[in-house]
Biopython code that builds the backbone (N, CA, C, O; Angstrom):
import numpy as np
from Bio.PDB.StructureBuilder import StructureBuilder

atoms = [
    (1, "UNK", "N", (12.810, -4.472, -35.468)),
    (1, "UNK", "CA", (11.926, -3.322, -35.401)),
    (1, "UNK", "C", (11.073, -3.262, -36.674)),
    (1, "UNK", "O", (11.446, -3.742, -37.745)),
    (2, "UNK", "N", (9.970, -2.674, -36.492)),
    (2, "UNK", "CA", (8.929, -2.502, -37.680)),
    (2, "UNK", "C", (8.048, -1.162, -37.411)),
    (2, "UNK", "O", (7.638, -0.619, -36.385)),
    (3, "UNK", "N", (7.959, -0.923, -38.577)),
    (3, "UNK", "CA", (7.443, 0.667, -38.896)),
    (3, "UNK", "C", (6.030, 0.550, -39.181)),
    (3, "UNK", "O", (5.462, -0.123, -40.041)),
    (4, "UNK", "N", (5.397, 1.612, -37.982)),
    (4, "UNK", "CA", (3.711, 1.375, -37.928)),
    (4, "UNK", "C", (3.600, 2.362, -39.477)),
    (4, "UNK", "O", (4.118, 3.449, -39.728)),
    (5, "UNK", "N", (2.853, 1.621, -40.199)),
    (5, "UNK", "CA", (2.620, 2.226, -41.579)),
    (5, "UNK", "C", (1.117, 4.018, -41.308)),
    (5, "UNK", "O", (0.974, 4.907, -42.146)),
    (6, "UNK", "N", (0.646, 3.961, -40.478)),
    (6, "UNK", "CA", (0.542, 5.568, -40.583)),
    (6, "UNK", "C", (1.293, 6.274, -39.226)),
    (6, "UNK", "O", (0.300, 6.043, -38.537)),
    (7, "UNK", "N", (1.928, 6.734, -38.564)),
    (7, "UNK", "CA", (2.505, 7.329, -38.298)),
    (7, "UNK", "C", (4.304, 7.749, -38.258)),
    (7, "UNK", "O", (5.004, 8.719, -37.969)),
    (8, "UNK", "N", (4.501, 6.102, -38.827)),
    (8, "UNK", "CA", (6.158, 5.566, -39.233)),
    (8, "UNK", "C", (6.674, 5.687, -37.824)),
    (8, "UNK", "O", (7.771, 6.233, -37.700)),
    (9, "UNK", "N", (5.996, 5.223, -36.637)),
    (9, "UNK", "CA", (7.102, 4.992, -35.410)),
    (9, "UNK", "C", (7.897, 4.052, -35.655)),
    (9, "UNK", "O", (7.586, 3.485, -36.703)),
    (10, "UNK", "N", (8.767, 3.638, -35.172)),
    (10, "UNK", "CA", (9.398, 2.184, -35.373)),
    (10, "UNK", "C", (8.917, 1.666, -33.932)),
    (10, "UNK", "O", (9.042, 2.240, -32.850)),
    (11, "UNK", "N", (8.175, 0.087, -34.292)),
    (11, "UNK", "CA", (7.483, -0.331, -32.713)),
    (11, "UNK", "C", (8.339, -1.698, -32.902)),
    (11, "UNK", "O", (8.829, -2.068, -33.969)),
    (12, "UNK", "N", (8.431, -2.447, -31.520)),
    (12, "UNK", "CA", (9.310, -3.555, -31.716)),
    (12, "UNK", "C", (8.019, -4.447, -31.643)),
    (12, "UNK", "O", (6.975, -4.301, -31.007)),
    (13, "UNK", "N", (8.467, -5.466, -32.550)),
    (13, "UNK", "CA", (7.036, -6.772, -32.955)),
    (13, "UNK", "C", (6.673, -7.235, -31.343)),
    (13, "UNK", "O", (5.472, -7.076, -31.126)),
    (14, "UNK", "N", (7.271, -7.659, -30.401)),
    (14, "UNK", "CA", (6.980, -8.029, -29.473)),
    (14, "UNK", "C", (5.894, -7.177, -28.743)),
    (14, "UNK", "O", (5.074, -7.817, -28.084)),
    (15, "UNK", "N", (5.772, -5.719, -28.775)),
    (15, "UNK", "CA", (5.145, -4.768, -28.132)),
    (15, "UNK", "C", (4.000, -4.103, -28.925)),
    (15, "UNK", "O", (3.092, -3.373, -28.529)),
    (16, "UNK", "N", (4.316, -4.588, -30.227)),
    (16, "UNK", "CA", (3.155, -3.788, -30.912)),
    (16, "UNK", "C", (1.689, -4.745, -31.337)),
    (16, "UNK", "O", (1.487, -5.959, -31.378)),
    (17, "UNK", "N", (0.800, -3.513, -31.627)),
    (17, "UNK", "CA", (-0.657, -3.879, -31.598)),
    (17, "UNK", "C", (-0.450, -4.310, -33.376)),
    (17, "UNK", "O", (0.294, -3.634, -34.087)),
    (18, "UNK", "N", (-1.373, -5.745, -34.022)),
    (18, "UNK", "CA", (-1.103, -6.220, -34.884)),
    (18, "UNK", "C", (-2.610, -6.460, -35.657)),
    (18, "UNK", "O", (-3.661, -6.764, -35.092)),
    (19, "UNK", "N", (-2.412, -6.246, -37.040)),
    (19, "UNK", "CA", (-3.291, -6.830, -37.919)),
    (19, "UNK", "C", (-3.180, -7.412, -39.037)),
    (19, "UNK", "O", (-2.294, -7.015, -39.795)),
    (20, "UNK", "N", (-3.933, -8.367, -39.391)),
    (20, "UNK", "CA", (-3.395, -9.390, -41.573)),
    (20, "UNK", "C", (-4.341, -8.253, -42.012)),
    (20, "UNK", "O", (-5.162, -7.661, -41.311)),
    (21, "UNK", "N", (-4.180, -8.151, -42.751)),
    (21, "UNK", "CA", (-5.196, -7.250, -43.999)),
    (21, "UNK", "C", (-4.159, -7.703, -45.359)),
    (21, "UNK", "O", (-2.971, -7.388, -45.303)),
    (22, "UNK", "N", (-4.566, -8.271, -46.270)),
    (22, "UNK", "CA", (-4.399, -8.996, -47.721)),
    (22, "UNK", "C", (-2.925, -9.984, -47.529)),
    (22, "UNK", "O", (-2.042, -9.910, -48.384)),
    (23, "UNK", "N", (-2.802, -10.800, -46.446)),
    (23, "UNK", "CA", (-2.414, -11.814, -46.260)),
    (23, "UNK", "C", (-0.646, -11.382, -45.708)),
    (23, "UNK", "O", (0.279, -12.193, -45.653)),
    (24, "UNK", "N", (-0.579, -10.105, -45.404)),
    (24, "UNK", "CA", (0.901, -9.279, -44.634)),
    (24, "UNK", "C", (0.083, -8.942, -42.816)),
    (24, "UNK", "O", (-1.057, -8.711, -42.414)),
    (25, "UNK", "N", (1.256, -9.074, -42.271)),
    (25, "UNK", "CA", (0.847, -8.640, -41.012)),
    (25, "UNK", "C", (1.013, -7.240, -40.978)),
    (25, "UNK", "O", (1.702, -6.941, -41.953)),
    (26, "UNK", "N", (0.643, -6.008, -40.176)),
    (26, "UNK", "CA", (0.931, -4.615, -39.865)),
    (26, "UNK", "C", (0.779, -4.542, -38.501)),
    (26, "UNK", "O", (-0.148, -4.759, -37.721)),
    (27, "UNK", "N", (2.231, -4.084, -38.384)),
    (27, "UNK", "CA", (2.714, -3.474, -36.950)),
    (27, "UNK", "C", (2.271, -1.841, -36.285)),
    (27, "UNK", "O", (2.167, -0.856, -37.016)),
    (28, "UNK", "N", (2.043, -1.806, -34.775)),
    (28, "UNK", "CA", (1.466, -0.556, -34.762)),
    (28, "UNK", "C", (1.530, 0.146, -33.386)),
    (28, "UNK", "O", (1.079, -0.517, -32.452)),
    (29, "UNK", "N", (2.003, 1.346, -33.110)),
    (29, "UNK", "CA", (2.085, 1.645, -32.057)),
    (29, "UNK", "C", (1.324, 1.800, -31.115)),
    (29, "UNK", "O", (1.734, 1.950, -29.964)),
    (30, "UNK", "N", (0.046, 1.788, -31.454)),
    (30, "UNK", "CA", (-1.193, 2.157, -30.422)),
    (30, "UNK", "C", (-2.435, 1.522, -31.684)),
    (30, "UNK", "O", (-2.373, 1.355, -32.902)),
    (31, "UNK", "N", (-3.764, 1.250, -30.402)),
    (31, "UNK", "CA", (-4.631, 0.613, -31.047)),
    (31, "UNK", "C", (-4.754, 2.194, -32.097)),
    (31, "UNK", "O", (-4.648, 2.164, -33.323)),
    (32, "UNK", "N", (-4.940, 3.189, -31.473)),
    (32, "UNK", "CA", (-5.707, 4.192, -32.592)),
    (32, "UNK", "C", (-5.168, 4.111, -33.708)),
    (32, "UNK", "O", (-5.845, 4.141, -34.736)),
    (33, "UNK", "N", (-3.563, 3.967, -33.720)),
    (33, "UNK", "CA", (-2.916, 3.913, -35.041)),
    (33, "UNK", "C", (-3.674, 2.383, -36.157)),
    (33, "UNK", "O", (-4.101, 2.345, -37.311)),
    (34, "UNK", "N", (-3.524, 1.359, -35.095)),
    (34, "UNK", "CA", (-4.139, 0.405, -36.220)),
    (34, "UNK", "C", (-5.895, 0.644, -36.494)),
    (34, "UNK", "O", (-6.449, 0.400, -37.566)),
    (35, "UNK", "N", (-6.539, 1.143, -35.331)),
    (35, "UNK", "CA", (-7.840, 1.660, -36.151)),
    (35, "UNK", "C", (-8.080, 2.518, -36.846)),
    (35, "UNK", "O", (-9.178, 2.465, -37.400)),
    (36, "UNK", "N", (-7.416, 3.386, -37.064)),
    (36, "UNK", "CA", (-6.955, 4.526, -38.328)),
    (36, "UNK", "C", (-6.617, 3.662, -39.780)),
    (36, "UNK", "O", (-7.095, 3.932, -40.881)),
    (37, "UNK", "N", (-5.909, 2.838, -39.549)),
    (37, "UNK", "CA", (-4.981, 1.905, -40.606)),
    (37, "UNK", "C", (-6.343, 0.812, -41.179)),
    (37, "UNK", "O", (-6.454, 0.406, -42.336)),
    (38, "UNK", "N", (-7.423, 0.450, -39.863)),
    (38, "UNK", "CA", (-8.149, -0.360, -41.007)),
    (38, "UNK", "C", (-9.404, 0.325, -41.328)),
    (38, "UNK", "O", (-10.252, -0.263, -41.999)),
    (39, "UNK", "N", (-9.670, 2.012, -40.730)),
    (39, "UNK", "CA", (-10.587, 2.948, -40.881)),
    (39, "UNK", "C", (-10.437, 3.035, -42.847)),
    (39, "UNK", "O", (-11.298, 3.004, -43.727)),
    (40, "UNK", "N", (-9.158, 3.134, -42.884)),
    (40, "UNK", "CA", (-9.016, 3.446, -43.979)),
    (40, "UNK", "C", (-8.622, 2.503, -45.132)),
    (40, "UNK", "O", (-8.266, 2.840, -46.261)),
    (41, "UNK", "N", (-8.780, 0.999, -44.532)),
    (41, "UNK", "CA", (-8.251, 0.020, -45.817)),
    (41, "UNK", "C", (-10.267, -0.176, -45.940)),
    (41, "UNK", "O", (-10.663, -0.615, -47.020)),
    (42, "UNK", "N", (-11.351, 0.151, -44.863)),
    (42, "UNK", "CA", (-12.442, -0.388, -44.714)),
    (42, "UNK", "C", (-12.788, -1.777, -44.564)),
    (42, "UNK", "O", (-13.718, -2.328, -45.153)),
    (43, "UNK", "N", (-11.858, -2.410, -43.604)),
    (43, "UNK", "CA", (-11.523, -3.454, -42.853)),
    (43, "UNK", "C", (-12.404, -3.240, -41.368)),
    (43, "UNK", "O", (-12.295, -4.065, -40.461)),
]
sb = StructureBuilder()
sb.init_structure("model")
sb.init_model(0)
sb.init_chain("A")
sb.init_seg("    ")
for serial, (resi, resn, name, xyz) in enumerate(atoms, 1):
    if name == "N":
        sb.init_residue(resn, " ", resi, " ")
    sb.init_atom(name, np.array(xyz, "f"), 0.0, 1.0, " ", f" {name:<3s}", serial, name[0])
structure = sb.get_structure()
């Protein structure tokens, strides 16, 4: 399990929506959560 870094769901890697931003992957429960996540790295 892995913890979508803005809302802290725990999503399982197999099911979750994914992005690299500075060479780490980020796990995520829904696209909005990861477009929130690179709204705000300005990715």
């Amino acid at each position: 399990m892995k913890k979508d870094p803005v809302c802290n769901m725990e999503v399982e890697e197999r099911d979750a929506f994914t992005t690299e931003c500075e060479g780490e992957t980020f796990y995520f429960c829904s696209e909005g959560c990861r477009d929130k996540f690179l709204k705000e790295k300005g990715a």
